[in-house]
N, C-alpha and C positions, 0 to 999 in steps of 0.2 A: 541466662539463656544466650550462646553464641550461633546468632542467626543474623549477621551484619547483613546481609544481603536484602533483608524484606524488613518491612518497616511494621513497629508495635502495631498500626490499623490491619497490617495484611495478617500478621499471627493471628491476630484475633478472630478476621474474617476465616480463618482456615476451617475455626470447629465449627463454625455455622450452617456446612452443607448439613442440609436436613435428607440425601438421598432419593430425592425426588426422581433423579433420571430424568430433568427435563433438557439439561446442557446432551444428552448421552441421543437423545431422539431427534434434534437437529444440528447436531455437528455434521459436516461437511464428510472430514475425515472418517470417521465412525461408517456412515451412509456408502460411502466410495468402497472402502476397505471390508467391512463387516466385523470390523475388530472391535471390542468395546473398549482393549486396552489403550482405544487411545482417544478415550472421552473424557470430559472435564472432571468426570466423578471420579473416574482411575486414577487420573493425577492426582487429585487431591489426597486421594487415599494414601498414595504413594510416597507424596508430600509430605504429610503427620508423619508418616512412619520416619521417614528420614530424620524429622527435625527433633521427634521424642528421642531417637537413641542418638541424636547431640548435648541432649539436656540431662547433667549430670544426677540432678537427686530421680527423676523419671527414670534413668538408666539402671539406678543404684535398684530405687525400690521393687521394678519390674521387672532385673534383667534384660532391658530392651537393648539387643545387640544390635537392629538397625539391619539396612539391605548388606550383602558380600558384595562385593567388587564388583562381578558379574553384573550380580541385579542391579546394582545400582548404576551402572553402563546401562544394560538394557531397557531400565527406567527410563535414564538423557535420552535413547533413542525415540520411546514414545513421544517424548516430551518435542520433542523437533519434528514430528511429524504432525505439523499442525499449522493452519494456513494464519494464524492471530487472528480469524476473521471477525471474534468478538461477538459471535452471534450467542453462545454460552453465555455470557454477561449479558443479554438482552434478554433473554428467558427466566434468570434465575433469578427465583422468587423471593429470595431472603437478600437479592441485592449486592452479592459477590463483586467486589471488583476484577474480573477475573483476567481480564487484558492484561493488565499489571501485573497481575500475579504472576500470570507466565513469563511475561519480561524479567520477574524479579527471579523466577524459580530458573532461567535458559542461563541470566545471570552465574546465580551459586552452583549450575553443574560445569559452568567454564571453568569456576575457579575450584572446584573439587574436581576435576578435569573428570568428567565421569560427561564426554559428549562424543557427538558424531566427528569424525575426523575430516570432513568438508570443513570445519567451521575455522580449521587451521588457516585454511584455503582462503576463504573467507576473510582471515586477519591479516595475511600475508599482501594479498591482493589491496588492498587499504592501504597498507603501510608502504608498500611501494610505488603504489599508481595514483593514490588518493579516491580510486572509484572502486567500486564491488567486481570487476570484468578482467583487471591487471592490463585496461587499455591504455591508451596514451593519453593522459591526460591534456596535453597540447591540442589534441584531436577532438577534445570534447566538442568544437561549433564546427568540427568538420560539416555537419549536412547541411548547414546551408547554403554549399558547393551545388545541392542537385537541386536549388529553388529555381526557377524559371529565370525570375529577373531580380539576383542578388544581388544588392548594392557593392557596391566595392568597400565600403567598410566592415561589411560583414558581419553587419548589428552587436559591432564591436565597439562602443564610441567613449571617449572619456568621460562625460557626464550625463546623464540622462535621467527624465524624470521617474522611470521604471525601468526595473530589474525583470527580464523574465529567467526563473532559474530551469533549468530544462529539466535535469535529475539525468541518472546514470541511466538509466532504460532506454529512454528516448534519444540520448546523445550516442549511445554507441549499437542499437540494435537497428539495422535495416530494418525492421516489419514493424516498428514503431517509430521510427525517424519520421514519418509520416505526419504523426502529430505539433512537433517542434515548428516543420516549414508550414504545415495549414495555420498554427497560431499567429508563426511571425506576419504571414498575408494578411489576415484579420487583422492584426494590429495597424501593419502598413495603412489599410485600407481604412482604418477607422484615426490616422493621422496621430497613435499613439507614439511617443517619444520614448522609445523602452532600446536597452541594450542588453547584451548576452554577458557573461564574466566570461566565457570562454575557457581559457587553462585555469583562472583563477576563481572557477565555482568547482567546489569539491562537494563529495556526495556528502548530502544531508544528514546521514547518519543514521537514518533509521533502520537503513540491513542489519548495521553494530547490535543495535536494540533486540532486532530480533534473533540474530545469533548468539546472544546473550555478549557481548563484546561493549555493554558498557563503559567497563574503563577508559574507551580510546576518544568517545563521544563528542569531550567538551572542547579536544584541541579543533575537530572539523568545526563547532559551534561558530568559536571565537574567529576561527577563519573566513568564514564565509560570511560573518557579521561585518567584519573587515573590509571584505571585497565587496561589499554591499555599500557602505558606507562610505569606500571609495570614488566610488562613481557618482555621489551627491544623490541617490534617489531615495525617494519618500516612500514608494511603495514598490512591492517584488510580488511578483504574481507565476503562480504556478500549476501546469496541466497534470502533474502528477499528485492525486491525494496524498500520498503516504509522507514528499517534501512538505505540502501544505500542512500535512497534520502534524509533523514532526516540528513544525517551525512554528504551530500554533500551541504547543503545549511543552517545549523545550528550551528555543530561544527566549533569549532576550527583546522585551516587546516596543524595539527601536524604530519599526515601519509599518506602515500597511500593510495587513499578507490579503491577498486575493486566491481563493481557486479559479482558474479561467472561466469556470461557469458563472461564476460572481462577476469577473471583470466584464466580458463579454454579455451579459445580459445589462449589466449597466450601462455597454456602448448603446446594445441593439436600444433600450429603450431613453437613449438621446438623441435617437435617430442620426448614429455615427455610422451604422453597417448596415448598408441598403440590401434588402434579402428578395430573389425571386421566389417564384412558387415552384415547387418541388412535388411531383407526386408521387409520394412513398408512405407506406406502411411501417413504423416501428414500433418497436419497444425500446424500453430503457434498465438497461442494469445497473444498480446502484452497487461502485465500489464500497469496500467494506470500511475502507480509513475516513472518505468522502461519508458515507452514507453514516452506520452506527458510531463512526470515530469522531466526525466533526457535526455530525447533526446537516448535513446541506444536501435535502433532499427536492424543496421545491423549486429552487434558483434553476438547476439543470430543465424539470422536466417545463416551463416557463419561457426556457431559452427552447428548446425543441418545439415548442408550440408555438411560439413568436413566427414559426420559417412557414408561409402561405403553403398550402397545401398537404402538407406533413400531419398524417394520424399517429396518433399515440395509444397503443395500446398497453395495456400493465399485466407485468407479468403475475402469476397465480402468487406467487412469493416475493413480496417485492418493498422498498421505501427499511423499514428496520428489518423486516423477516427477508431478506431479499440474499439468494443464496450463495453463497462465494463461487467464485470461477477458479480458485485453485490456484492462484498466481500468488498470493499471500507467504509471510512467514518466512522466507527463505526456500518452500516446501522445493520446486523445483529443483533445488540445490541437493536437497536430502533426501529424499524419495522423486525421482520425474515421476515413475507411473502409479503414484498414489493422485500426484498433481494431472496428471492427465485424466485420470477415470472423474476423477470431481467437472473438470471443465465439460469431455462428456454428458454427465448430468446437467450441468447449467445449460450446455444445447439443445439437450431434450426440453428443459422448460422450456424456453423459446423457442423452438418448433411449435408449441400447444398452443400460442397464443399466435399462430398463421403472419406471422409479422415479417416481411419482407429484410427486414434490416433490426440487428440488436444493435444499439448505442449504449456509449457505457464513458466515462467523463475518468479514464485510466487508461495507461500508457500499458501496465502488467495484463490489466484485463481484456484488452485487444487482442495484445500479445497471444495469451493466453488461449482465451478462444479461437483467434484464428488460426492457430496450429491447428485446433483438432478440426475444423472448419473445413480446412484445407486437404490435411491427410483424409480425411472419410469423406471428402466431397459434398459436403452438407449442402443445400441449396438457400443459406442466407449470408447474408453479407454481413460482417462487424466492425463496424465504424466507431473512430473516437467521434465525442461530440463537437469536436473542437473541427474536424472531417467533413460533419455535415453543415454545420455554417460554410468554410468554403465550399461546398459545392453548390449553397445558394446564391451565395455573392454575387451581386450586382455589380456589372461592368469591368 
């Protein structure tokens, strides 16, 4: 069988969908769009079919000629319309690996070149800039220009005991740069010895993954292990799930990895970050790389309950079932207004639970929300969590 792409456990898992339709009744995509063709069952289906008419005696004795060009184009299109939000692997009942699978399936239609032709875009941008945006990479610790009181080093130092790695969202998008300076003040303020890499942290690599862009993966890997290990620190800690999860199931395991909600809840409870009372109403959105990817559900909503005054309320769908904002996968990049109508939805749940403020511990999912937030004039506010510790800060 030549199917280099997926590994002997994922063939195997392929015949296993029993057809249940339960990935097909909470996908994100599916819900937004009303197309089924672009549920986990369809792929799968899709899938078999492709990998039978590669397998020579299956080909011989069924005449299985496999999708035409066309379909099998139009197949990679569904197939990239999809946030990886992983909620499909949380329902399914026989146990799918099914996250993977997509990585592995986004993989073999790059290299059957049967994809969206953003994802060109996508590889170019990488290869020239080092980040997903084709920005300056020099430029990556630009925002600490708009901190109040930036050090003149510009949390740029040769040695330090902590790494914060920023990610490409947070370092070049104004409407999430916001997260980058509220963490470094936390930190300041909680007397942590952390520095930036600056031009010398390169994107994590996980957009690759999702663009099926594997191959390019291991040289950002080795790099940023480098820049890491240059600077003498023991641990790197990150406000972006999709770095942290990328770095907890990719790299090499040379440091401490922290999600800010890990690190920061460990300050608050050494009594490092002195918190006032706040009185606000939230909820809490759990990203899908944080939330279903790395299991770190209770650390966030602990740190949000820690801040005097601060209610928490939960959303109807929330902790594993907790429904994507539509910032995932690359979707943006491939469909905007499949990824808009999803966020949409995620604001209507938070409306239903009367919450003053959504909170969500992602740089994408702010993002995200706060477009549509913004364009339709919603009357709630979305804050990274890392946002509302500084606005509690003491002194």
């Amino acid at each position: 069988m030549s199917n280099p792409n997926f590994t002997v456990r994922q063939l195997i898992e392929m015949s296993a969908c029993t057809n249940c339709q339960a990935c097909a009744d909470i996908c994100p995509a599916v819900s937004a769009s009303r197309k089924g063709e672009l549920s986990a069952i369809y792929r799968l289906k899709g899938l078999n079919e492709i990998l039978k008419s590669r397998t020579g005696l299956i080909r011989k004795l069924f005449r299985q000629k496999g999708p035409s060009p066309d379909e099998h184009k139009q197949f990679g299109n569904t197939v990239f319309r999809c946030t990886l939000c992983g909620n499909c692997q949380e329902v399914c009942p026989v146990g799918i690996h099914l996250k993977a699978l997509w990585l592995s399936l986004r993989h073999d239609l790059v290299h059957s070149r049967h994809y969206p032709k953003k994802i060109d875009m996508i590889r170019d941008n990488l290869d020239e800039s080092q980040n997903v945006f084709a920005e300056d990479n020099e430029e990556r610790s630009d925002w600490v220009e708009d901190m109040r009181d930036a050090p003149d080093h510009g949390f740029i130092k040769d040695k330090a005991d902590v790494v914060y790695f920023t990610g490409c969202v947070a370092a070049y998008y104004p409407l999430a740069q916001k997260i980058p300076i509220a963490l470094a003040e936390i930190l300041e303020v909680g007397g942590v010895d952390f520095t930036l890499l600056g031009e010398e942290e390169w994107c994590c690599g996980f957009p690759m993954l999702g663009a099926g862009l594997k191959d390019m993966v291991q040289e950002f890997i080795d790099h940023n292990v480098a820049a890491v290990r240059a600077k003498g620190a023991k641990k790197v800690v990150f406000a972006c799930p999709s770095c942290y999860q990328m770095w907890r199931e990719y790299y090499p395991r040379k440091f401490e990895i922290f999600h800010g909600t890990q690190y920061l809840l460990n300050q608050v409870r050494k009594g490092r970050i002195p918190l006032q009372e706040l009185d606000l109403t939230v909820t809490y959105h759990d990203p899908c790389d944080l939330g279903r990817g790395a299991r770190v559900f209770d650390q966030p909503r602990e740190l949000i309950r820690s801040i005097p005054g601060v209610k928490l309320v939960e959303l109807t769908e929330n902790r594993e079932a907790c429904r994507c904002c539509g910032g995932g996968g690359n979707l943006e990049m491939i469909d905007a207004e499949l990824s808009k109508e999803i966020a949409r939805q995620k604001i209507e749940d938070v409306i239903q639970t009367g919450a003053q403020a959504v909170v969500t511990a992602c740089q994408q999912c702010v993002r995200t929300m706060t477009t549509h937030v913004k364009r339709n004039k919603v009357p709630v506010e979305v804050l990274d969590i890392t946002q509302l510790v500084q606005r509690a800060l003491r002194g």
